[in-house]
C-alpha positions as CSV (number, residue, x, y, z in Angstrom):
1,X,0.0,0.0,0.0
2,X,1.0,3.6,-0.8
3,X,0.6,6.6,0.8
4,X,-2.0,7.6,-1.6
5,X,-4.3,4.7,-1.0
6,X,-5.2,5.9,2.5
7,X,-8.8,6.9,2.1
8,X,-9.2,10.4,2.2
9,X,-12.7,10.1,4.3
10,X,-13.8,7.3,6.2
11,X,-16.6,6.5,8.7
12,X,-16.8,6.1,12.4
13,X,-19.8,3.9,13.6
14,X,-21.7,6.3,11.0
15,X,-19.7,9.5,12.0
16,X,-17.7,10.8,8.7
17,X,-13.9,12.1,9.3
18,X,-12.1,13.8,7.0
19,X,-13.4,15.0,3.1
20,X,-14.7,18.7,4.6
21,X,-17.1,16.4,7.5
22,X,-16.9,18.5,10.5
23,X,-14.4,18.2,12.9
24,X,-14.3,15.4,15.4
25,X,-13.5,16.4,19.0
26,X,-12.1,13.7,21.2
27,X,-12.2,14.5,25.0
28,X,-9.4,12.7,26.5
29,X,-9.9,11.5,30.2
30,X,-6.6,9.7,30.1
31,X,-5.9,8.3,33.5
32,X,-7.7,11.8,35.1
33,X,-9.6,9.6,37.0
34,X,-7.2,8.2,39.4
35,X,-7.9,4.7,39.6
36,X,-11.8,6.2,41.0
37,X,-14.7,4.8,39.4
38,X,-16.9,7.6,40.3
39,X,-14.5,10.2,39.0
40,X,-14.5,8.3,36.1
41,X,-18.0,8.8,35.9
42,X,-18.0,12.2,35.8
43,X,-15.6,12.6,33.5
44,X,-18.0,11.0,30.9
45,X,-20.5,13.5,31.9
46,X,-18.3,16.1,31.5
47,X,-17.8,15.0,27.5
48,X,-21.3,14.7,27.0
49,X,-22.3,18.1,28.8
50,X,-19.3,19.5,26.9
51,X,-20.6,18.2,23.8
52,X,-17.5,16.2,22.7
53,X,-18.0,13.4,19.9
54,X,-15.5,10.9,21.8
55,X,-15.0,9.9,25.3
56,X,-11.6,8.5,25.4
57,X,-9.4,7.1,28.6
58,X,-6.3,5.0,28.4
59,X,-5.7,1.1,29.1
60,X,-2.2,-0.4,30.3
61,X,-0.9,-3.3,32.6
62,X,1.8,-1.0,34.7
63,X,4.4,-3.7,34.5
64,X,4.3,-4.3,31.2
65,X,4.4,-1.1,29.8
66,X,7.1,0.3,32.3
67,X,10.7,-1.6,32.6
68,X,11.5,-1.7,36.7
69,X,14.1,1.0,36.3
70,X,12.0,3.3,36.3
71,X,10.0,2.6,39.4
72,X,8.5,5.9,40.3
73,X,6.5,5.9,37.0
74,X,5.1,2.6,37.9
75,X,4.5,4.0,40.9
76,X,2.4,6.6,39.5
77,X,0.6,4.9,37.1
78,X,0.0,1.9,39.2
79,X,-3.5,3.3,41.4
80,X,-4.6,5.2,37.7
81,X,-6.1,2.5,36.4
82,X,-9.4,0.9,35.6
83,X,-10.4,-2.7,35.0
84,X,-12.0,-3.8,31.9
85,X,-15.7,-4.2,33.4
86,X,-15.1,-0.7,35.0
87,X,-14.0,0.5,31.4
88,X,-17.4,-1.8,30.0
89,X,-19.2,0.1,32.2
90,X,-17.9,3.3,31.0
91,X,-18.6,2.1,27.4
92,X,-22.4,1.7,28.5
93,X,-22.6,4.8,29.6
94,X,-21.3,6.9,26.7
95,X,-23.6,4.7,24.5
96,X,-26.2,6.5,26.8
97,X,-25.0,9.8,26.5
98,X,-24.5,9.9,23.0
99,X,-20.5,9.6,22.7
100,X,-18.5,7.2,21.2
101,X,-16.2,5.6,23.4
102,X,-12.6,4.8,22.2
103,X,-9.2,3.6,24.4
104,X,-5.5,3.9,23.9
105,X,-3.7,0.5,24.3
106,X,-0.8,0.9,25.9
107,X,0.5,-2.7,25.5
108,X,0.2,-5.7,23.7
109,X,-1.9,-7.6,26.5
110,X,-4.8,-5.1,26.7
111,X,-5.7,-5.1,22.5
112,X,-7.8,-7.7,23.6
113,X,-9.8,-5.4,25.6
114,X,-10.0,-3.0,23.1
115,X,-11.9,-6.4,20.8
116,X,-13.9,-6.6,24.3
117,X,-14.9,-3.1,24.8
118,X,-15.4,-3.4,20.5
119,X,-14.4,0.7,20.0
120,X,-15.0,1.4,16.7
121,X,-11.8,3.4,16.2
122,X,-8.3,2.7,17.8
123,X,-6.3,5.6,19.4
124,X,-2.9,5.5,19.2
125,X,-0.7,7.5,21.3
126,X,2.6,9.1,20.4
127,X,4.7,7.0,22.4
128,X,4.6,4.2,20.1
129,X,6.9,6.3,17.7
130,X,9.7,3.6,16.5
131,X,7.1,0.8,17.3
132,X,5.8,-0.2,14.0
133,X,5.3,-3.9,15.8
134,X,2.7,-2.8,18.1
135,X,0.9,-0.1,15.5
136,X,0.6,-3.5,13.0
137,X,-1.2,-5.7,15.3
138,X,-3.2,-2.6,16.0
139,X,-4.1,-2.3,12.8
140,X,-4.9,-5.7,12.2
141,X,-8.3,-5.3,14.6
142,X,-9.8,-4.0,11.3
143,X,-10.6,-0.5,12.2
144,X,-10.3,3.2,11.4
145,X,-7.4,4.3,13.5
146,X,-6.3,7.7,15.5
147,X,-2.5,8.2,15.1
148,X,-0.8,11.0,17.9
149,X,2.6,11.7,16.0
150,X,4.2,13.7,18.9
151,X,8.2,13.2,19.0
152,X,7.8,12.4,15.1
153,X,10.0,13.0,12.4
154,X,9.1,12.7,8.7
155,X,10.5,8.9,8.5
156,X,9.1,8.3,11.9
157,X,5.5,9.4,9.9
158,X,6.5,6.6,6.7
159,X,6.8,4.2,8.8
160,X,3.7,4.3,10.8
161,X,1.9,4.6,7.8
162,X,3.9,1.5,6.5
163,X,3.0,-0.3,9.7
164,X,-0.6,0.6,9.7
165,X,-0.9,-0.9,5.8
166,X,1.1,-3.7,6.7
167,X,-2.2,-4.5,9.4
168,X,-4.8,-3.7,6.4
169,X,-5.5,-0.8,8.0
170,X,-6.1,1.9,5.0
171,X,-8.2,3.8,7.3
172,X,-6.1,6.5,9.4
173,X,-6.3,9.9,10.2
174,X,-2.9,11.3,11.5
175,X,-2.8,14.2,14.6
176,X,0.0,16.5,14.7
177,X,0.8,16.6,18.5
178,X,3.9,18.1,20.7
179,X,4.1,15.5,23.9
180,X,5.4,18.6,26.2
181,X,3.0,18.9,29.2
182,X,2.4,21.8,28.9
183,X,3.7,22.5,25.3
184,X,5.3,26.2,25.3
185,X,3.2,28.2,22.2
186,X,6.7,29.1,20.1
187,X,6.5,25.4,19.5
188,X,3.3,24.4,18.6
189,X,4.4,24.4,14.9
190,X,0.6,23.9,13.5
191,X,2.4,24.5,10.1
192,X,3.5,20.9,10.2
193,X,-0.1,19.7,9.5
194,X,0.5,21.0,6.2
195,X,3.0,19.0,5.8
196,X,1.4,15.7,6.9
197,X,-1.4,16.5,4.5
198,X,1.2,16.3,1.8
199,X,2.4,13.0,2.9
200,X,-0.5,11.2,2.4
201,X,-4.8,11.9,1.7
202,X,-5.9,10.9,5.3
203,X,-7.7,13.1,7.8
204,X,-4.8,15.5,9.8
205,X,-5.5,17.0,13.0
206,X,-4.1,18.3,15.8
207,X,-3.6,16.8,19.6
208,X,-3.0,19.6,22.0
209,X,-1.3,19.9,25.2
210,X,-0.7,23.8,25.8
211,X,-2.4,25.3,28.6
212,X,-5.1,27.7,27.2
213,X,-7.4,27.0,23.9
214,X,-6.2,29.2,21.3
215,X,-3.4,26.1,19.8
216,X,-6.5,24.2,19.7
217,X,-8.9,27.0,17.8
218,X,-5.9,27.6,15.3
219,X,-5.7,24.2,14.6
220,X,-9.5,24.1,14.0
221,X,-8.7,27.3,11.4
222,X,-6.1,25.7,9.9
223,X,-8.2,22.9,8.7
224,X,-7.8,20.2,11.6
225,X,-10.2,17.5,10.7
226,X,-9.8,15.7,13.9
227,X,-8.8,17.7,17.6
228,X,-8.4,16.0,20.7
229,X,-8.1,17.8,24.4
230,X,-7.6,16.5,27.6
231,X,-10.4,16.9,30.1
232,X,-10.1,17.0,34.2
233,X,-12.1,17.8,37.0
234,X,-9.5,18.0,39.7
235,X,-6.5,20.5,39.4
236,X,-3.4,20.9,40.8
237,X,-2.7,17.4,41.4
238,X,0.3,16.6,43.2
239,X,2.7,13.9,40.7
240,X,0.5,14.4,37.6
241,X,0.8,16.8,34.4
242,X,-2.2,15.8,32.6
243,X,-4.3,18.4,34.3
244,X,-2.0,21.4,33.7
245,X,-3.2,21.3,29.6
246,X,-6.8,20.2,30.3
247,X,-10.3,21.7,29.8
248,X,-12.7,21.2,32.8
249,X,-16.3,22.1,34.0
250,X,-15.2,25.2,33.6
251,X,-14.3,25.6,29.7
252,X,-14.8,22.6,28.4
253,X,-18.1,23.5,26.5
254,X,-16.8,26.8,25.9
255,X,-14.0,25.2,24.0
256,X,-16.2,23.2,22.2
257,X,-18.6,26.0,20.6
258,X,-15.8,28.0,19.7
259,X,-14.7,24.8,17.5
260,X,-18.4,24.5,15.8
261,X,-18.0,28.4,15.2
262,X,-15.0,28.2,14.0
263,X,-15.7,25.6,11.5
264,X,-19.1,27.9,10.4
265,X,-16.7,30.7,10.2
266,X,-14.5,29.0,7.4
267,X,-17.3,28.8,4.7
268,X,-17.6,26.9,1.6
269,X,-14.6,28.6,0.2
270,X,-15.9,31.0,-3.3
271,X,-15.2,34.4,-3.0
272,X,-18.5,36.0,-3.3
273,X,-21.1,38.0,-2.0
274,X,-22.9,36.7,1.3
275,X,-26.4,37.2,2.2
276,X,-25.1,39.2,5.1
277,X,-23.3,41.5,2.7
278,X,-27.0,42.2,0.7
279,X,-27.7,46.0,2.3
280,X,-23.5,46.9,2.5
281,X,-24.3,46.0,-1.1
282,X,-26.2,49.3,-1.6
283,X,-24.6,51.8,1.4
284,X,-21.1,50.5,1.1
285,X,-20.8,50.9,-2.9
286,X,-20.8,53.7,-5.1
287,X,-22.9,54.5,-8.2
288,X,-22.1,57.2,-10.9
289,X,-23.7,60.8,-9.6
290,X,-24.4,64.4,-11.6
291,X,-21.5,66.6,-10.4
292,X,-23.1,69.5,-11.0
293,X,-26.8,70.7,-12.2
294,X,-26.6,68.8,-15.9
295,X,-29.2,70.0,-18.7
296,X,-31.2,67.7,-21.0
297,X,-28.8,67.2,-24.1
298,X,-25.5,67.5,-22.4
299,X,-23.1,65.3,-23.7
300,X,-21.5,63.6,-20.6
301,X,-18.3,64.7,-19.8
302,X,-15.8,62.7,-17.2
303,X,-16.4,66.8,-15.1
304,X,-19.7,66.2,-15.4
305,X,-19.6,63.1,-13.5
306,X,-18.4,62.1,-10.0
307,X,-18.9,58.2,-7.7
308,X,-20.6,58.3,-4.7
309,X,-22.4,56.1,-2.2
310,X,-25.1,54.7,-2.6
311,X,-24.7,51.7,-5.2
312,X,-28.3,51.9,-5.7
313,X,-27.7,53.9,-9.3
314,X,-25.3,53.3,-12.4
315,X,-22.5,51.3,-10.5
316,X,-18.8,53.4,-10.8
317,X,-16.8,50.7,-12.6
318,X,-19.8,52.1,-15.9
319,X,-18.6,55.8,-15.5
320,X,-16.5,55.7,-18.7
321,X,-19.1,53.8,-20.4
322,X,-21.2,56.4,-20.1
323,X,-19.1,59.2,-21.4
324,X,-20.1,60.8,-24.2
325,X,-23.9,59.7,-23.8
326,X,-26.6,62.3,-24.1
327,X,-28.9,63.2,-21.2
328,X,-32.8,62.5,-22.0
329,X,-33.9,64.7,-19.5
330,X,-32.0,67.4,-16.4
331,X,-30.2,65.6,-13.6
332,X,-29.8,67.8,-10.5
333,X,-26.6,68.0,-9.1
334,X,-25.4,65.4,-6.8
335,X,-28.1,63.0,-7.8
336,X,-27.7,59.2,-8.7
337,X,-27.9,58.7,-12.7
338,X,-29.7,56.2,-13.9
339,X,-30.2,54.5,-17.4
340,X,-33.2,55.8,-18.1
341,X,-32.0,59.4,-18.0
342,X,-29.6,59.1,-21.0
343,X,-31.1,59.2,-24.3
């Protein structure tokens, strides 16, 4: 498979990504729920109050994704987590709220709970950069799939995309992303979405970790076809970054109306008139007006003649046109000409 065989617009249990469809929002709870079913709860709430298309959270076996030399991040990770009827039970209730829910595999032994839960896209985070293994088997679940590039260079992009075809998978939207919690603005570099829409057709999007909303609302301008933000209820949480980039109670559904208008705000594209431009199209113009008191029979001088608003008379871009025409009948000065008063 070639780059250029990645669809350019694919489906979603019935929600189309990509082609101009309008931007899917993923809220990602990540592990913002401590390990606490109830906060995991709300977090789902939060979504669909927000009015997020996705609810997503994160799935991992600590000791297999983390090597023991690093035992404070097993540490930390260790209490964040969720078992798989907790994460079914999650499922259920985004089925009731109206979201779809997805999950991030972190390793190899929870794909099958990803076939369990049955999400009808896969998530891919940005830490399996160089791990074109793990993105194959991935792909070989037979659905669309999410792909964070954070930490990506252009090769790093090939071969995902190599490892994703190598699964079957011609179904993938890629996310440019910077995995800095929080990302500093100077970096953001939303320019390189561009540049994955050049490497192959597929949805690009944007995954954001900065700490306010305007990244994400660029992104969104830009042409983002997907855009994913985390989501928290608690702050300032001791051993945890997650938070510091997330939207909450607060903004969350803020953020989320300023996408839709964004996406109004871009249009269809032509460059012409709008219906709200239809009065500016008579006050803001000019039209073609006597510059002086004109008789019957004068032979229309560029003196004679001078552009003023309104546009309601012979438009100004006809002035020379109408040079050398004979008035039919007196024209006062500073009054509109119209056709009917040349002869």
């Amino acid at each position: 498979m070639h780059a250029a065989d990645f669809q350019e617009q694919f489906g979603i249990a019935g929600r189309r990504v990509g082609g101009g469809a309008p931007c899917l929002f993923i809220a990602e709870a990540g592990v913002a729920h401590f390990g606490d079913m109830d906060m995991a709860i709300q977090l789902v709430e939060l979504a669909a109050a927000g009015g997020a298309d996705v609810f997503k959270t994160q799935v991992f076996d600590v000791d297999e994704l983390i090597a023991a030399e690093l035992p404070e991040w097993r540490d930390r990770l260790r209490p964040r987590n969720l078992s798989l009827a907790e994460f079914n039970e999650l499922k259920t209730l985004c089925d009731e709220r109206g979201l779809l829910f997805m999950a991030t595999a972190h390793n190899e032994s929870r794909i099958p709970w990803l076939e369990e839960l049955d999400v009808p896209a896969i998530k891919v985070g940005s830490g399996e950069r160089g791990n074109p293994g793990f993105l194959t088997k991935l792909a070989e679940l037979g659905k669309p799939m999410i792909v964070s590039t954070g930490m990506y260079d252009e090769r790093d992009v090939g071969e995902a995309l190599e490892a994703c075809a190598k699964g079957g998978c011609d179904r993938v939207a890629l996310l440019h992303c910077i995995t800095a919690y929080p990302t500093p603005g100077e970096q953001v570099n939303l320019a390189a979405m561009d540049r994955l829409a050049e490497l192959f057709p597929g949805p690009v999007g944007y995954s954001d970790h900065t700490q306010d909303h305007l990244a994400l609302l660029a992104a969104v301008a830009r042409g983002a076809e997907v855009v994913e933000k985390h989501i928290t209820i608690l702050r300032d949480v001791p051993n945890a970054q997650d938070w510091k980039v997330s939207a909450g109670p607060e903004d969350l559904a803020t953020l989320i109306a300023n996408v839709r208008r964004v996406e109004a705000m871009l249009g269809h594209g032509r460059k012409e008139p709008t219906l709200a431009e239809q009065e500016g199209q008579v006050w803001a113009t000019k039209s073609v007006v006597a510059r002086r008191d004109l008789t019957a029979g004068t032979v229309l001088g560029e003196g004679d003649l001078i552009t003023k608003r309104p546009g309601s008379g012979i438009p100004a871009n006809r002035l020379h046109d109408i040079v050398g025409r004979t008035l039919a009948r007196g024209v006062a000065a500073d009054t509109l000409l119209q056709m009917e008063d040349l002869a």
